[in-house]
C-alpha positions as CSV (number, residue, x, y, z in Angstrom):
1,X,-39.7,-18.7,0.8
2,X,-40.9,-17.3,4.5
3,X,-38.2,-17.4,6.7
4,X,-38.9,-16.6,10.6
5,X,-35.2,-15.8,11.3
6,X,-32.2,-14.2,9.5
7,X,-28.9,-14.8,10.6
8,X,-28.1,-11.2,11.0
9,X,-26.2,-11.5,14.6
10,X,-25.4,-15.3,15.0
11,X,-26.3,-17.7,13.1
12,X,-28.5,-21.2,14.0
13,X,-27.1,-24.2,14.3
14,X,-29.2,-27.1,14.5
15,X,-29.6,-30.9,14.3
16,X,-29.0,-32.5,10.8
17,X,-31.9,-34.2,10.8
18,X,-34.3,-31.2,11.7
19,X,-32.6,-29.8,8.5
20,X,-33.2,-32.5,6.3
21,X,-29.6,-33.6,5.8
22,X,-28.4,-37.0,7.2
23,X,-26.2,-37.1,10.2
24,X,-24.1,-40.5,9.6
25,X,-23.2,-39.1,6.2
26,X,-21.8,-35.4,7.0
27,X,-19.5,-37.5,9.3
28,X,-18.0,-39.0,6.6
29,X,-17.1,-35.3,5.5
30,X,-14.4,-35.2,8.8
31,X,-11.6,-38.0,7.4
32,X,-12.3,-36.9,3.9
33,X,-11.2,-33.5,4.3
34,X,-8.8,-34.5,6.5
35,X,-7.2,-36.7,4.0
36,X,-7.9,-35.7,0.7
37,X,-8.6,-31.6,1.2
38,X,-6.2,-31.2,3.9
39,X,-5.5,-27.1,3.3
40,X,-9.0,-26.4,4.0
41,X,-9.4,-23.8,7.2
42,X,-13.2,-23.9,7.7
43,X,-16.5,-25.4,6.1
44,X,-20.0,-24.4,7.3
45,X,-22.5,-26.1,5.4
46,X,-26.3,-24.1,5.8
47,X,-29.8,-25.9,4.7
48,X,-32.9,-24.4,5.4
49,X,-31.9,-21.6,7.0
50,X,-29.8,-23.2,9.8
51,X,-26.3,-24.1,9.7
52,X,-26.1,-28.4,9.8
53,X,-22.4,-28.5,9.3
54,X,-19.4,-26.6,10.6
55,X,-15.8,-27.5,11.3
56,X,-12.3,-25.7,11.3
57,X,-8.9,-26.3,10.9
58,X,-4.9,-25.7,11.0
59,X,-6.0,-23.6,14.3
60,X,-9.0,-21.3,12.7
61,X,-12.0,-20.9,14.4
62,X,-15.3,-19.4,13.2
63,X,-14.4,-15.6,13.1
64,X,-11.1,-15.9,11.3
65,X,-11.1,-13.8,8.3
66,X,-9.4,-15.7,5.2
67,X,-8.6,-14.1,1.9
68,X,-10.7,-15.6,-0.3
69,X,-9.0,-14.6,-3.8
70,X,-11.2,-14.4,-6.6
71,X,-14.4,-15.1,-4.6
72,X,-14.3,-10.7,-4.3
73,X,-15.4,-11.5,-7.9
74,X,-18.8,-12.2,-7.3
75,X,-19.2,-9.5,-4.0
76,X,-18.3,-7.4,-6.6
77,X,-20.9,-8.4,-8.9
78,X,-23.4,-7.6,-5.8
79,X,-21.9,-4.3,-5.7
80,X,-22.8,-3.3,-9.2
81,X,-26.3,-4.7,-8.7
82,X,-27.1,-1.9,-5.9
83,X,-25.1,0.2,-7.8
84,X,-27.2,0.1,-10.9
85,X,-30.5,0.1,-8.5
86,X,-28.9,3.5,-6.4
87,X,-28.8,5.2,-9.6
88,X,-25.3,5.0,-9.0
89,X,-24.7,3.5,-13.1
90,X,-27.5,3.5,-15.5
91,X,-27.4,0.3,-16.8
92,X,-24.8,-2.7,-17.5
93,X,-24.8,-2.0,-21.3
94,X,-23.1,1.1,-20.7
95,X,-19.5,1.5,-22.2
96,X,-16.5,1.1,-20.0
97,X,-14.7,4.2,-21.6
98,X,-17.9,6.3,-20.2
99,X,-16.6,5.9,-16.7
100,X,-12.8,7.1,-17.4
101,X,-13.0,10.6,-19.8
102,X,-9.6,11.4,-19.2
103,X,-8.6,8.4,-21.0
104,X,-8.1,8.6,-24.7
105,X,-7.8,5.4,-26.4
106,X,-6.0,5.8,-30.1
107,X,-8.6,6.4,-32.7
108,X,-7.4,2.5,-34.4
109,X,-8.8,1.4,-31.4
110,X,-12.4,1.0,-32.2
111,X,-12.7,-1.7,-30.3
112,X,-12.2,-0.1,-26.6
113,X,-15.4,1.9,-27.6
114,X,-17.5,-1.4,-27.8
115,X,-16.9,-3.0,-24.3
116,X,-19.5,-2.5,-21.6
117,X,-20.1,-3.4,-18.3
118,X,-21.5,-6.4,-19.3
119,X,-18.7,-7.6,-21.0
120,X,-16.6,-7.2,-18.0
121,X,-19.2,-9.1,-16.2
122,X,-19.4,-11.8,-17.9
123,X,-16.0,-11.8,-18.6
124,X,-16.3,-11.3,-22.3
125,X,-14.0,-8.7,-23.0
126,X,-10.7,-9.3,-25.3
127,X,-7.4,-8.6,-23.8
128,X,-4.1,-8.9,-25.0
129,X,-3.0,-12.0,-23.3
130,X,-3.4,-15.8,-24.3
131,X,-6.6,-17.9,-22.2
132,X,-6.0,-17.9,-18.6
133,X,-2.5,-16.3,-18.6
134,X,-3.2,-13.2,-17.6
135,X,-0.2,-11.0,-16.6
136,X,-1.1,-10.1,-12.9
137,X,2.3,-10.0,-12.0
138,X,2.9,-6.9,-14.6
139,X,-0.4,-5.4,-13.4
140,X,0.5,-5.0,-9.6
141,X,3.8,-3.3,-11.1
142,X,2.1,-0.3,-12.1
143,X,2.0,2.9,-10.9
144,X,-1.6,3.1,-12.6
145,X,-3.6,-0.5,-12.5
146,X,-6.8,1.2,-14.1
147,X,-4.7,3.0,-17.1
148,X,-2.7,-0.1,-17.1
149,X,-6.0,-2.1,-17.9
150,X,-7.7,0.1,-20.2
151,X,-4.7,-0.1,-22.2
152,X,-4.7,-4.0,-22.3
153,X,-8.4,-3.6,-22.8
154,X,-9.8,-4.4,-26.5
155,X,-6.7,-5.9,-28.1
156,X,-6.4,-9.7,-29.8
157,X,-9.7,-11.1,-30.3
158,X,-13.7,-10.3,-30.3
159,X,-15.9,-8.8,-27.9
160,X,-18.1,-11.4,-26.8
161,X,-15.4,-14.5,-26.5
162,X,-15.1,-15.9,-22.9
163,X,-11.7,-14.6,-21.3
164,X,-11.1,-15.0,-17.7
165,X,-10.1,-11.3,-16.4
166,X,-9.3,-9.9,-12.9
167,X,-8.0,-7.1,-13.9
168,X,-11.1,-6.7,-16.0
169,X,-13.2,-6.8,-12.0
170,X,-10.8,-4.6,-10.4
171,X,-12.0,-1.7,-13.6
172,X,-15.3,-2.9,-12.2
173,X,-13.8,-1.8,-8.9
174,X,-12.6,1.5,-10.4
175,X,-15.9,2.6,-12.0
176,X,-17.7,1.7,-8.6
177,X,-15.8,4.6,-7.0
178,X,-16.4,7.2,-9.7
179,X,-19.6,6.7,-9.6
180,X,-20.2,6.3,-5.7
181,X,-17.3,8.7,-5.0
182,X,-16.7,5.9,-2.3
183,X,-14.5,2.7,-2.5
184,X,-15.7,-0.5,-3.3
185,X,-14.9,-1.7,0.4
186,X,-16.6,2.1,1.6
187,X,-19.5,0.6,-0.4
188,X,-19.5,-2.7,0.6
189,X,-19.6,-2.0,4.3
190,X,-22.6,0.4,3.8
191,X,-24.6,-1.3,1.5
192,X,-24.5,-5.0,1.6
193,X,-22.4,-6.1,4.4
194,X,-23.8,-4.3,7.5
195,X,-27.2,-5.0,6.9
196,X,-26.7,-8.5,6.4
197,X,-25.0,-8.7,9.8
198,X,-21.6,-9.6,7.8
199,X,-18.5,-7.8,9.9
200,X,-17.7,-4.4,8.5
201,X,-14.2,-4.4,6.9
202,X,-11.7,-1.9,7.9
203,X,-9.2,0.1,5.9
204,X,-5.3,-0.6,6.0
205,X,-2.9,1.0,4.7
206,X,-1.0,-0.6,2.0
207,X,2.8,-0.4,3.1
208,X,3.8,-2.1,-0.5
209,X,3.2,-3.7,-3.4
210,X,4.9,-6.7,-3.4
211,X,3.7,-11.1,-3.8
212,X,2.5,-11.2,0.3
213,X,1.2,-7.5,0.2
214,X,-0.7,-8.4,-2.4
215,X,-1.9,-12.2,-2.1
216,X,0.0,-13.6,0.3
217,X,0.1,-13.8,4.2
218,X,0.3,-9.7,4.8
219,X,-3.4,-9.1,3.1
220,X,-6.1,-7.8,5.6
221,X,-9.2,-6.3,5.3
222,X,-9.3,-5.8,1.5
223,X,-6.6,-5.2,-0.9
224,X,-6.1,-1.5,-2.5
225,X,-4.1,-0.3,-5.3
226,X,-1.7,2.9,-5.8
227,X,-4.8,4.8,-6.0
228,X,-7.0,3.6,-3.3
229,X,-9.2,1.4,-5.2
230,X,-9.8,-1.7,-3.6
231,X,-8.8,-4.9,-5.6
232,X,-11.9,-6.0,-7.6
233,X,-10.4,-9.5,-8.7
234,X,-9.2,-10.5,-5.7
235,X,-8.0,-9.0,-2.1
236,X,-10.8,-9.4,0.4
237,X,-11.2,-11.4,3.9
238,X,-13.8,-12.9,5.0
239,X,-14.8,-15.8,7.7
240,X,-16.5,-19.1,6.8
241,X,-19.5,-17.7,8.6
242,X,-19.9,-14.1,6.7
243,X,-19.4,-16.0,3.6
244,X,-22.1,-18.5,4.2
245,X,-24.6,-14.9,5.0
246,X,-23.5,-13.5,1.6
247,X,-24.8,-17.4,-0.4
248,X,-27.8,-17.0,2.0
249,X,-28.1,-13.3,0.5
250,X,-28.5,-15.0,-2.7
251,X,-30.2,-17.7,-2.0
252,X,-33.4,-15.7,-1.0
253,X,-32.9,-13.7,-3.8
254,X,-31.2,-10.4,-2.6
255,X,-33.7,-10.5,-0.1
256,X,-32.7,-10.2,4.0
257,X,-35.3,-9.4,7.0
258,X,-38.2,-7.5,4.6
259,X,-35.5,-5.5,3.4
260,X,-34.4,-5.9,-0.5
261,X,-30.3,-5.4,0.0
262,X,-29.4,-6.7,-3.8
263,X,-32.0,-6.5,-6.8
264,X,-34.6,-9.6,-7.2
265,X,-33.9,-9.4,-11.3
266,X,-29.8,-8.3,-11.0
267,X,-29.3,-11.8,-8.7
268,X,-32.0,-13.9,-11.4
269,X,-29.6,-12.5,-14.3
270,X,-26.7,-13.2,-12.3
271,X,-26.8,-16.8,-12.7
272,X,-29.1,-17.6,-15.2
273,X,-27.1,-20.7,-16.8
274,X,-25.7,-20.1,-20.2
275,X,-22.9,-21.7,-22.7
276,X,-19.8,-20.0,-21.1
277,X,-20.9,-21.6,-17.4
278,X,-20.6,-18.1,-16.0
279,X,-22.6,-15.6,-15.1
280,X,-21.6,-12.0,-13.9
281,X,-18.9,-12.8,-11.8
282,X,-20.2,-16.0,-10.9
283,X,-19.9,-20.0,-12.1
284,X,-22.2,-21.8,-13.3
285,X,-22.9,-25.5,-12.7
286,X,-25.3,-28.2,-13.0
287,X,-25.0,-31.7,-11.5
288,X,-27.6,-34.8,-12.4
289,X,-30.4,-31.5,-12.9
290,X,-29.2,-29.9,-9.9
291,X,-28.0,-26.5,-10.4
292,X,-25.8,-24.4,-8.4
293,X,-23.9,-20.7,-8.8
294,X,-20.1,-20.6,-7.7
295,X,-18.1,-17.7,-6.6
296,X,-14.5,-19.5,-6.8
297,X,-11.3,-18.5,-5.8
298,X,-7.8,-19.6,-5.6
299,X,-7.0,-22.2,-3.6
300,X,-9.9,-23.8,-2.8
301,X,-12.1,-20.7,-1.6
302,X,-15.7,-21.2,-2.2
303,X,-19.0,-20.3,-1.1
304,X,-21.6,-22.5,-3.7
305,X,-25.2,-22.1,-3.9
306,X,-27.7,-24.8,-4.5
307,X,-31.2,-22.8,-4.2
308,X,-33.2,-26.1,-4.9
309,X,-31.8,-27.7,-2.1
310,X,-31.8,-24.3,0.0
311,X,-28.1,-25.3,0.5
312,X,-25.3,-23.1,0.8
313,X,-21.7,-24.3,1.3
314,X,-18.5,-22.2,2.6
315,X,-15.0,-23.3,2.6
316,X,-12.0,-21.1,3.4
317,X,-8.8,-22.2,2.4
318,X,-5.4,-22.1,2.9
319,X,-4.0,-21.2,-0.4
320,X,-1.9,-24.0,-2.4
321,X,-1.1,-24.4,-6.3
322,X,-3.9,-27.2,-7.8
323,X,-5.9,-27.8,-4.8
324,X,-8.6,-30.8,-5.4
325,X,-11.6,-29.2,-6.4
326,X,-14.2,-28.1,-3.6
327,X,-17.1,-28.8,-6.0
328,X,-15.9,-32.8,-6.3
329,X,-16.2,-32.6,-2.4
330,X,-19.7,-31.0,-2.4
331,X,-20.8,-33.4,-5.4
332,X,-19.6,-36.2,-3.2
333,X,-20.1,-35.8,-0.3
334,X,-22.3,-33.0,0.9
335,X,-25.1,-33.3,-1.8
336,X,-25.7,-36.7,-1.1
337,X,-26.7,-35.8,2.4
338,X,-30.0,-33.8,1.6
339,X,-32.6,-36.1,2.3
340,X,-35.4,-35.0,-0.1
């Protein structure tokens, strides 16, 4: 797909119409948020290359950072891609326990030998805990979050079964810096955000550990634990806008201005639809033949891909326990809209 601008300083905004999408039903978007998806901050909704759609609210405006939760998950994933194509990590069927030699697992554990990357990546790893109870609580308690990990890593159940893990993306996290010698953020800045014309994201210094530190309102730039590695489940900020450039970043394939920022292939595998609906670090989903990638997070923090439809959409949210879900809205209301 020839594009003849990038949105690399600002982006384009342009009439619906000149973008294919219709006008009269985007404004139907306005009372339906307002009514039904009320803790949503900002949306901007880009087709063809321009944005047709962009609104804010509870007092955001368009450079607000948000902390997007688990959509670090799939940044993340980005990050392993160039890592992999650096040289950085030889391949994703590399095993997990390659990364951390000064960790001896006990030789019953034959298991922890097994896992690779792409187990972690496609969240296929077994873990102690039951199916989406993950103790996260216990994890930021730790002194050590990676030995912490490793140690939940392998038990109950087979490599290969789907089991939701952020802690398992934060290793991901870990093994970026030992191979980079650089944190994922370091990395991140350098290598996929500046070039894409995303803001660079600055380093604080974690005063504590604790709920607001952590997830709640005292998170800035991105998250690190007790040992400087940024979060990899969770923890970043972004704006609507730079999450809408990293979809775009996708959406042409890792490509941006002539310049290749994430591997062709590593984005194909990426979300190449299988039975689990997930792909490394991102969803899966498929609506009446069209398709569409997800990086989710808490709260109702989205950016979703629709490369069919050249469509990306971003939504920051304000995080609240069972939000209605962002892809019902899209489905509903934003889909519809492409004219053909």
């Amino acid at each position: 797909m020839h594009r003849n601008y990038w949105p690399t300083t600002e982006w384009q905004a342009a009439d619906p119409a000149t973008l294919r999408m219709d006008a009269e039903k985007l404004r139907e978007l306005e009372p339906v948020i307002q009514s039904e998806y009320s803790n949503i901050n900002g949306i901007v909704v880009v087709r063809n290359g321009s944005i047709a759609y962009e609104r804010y609210y509870n007092g955001y405006g368009p450079d607000d950072p948000h902390h997007v939760a688990s959509v670090t998950k799939s940044i993340l994933s980005a990050l392993v891609g160039i890592a992999i194509e650096a040289g950085y990590i030889t391949n994703i069927d590399q095993e997990v326990l390659d990364f951390f030699p000064e960790y001896v697992p006990d030789a019953a554990d034959r298991l922890k030998r097994e896992i690779t990357l792409r187990h972690l990546l496609t969240m296929t790893a077994p873990y102690a805990f039951e199916d989406w109870h993950e103790p996260l609580d216990q994890l930021c308690m730790q002194a050590d979050w990676v030995k912490y990990t490793l140690d939940m890593l392998g038990r109950n159940g087979s490599v290969g079964t789907f089991k939701y893990s952020t802690a398992g993306a934060h290793l991901l996290s870990a093994i970026i810096t030992r191979c980079t010698g650089t944190s994922a953020r370091e990395f991140a800045n350098e290598r996929l955000f500046k070039p894409i014309g995303m803001k660079d994201i600055p380093d604080h210094e974690m005063k504590s550990f604790g709920f607001e530190d952590l997830f709640g309102e005292h998170v800035k730039g991105w998250v690190k634990d007790p040992h400087s590695n940024s979060t990899g489940g969770w923890g970043l900020t972004l704006s609507p806008r730079d999450m809408a450039r990293f979809g775009f970043l996708y959406l042409n394939r890792g490509l941006w201005d002539n310049n290749q920022i994430v591997p062709k292939a590593w984005i194909d595998e990426s979300t190449t639809m299988n039975p689990n609906k997930y792909g490394y670090l991102w969803w899966l989903g498929e609506e009446n033949g069209v398709v569409a990638y997800l990086a989710l997070g808490d709260g109702g923090n989205i950016i979703c891909c629709v490369p069919e439809q050249d469509l990306v959409v971003a939504i920051a949210s304000e995080f609240i326990i069972k939000p209605r879900d962002r892809w019902t809205l899209i489905k509903e209301h934003i889909l519809p809209a492409v004219i053909e």
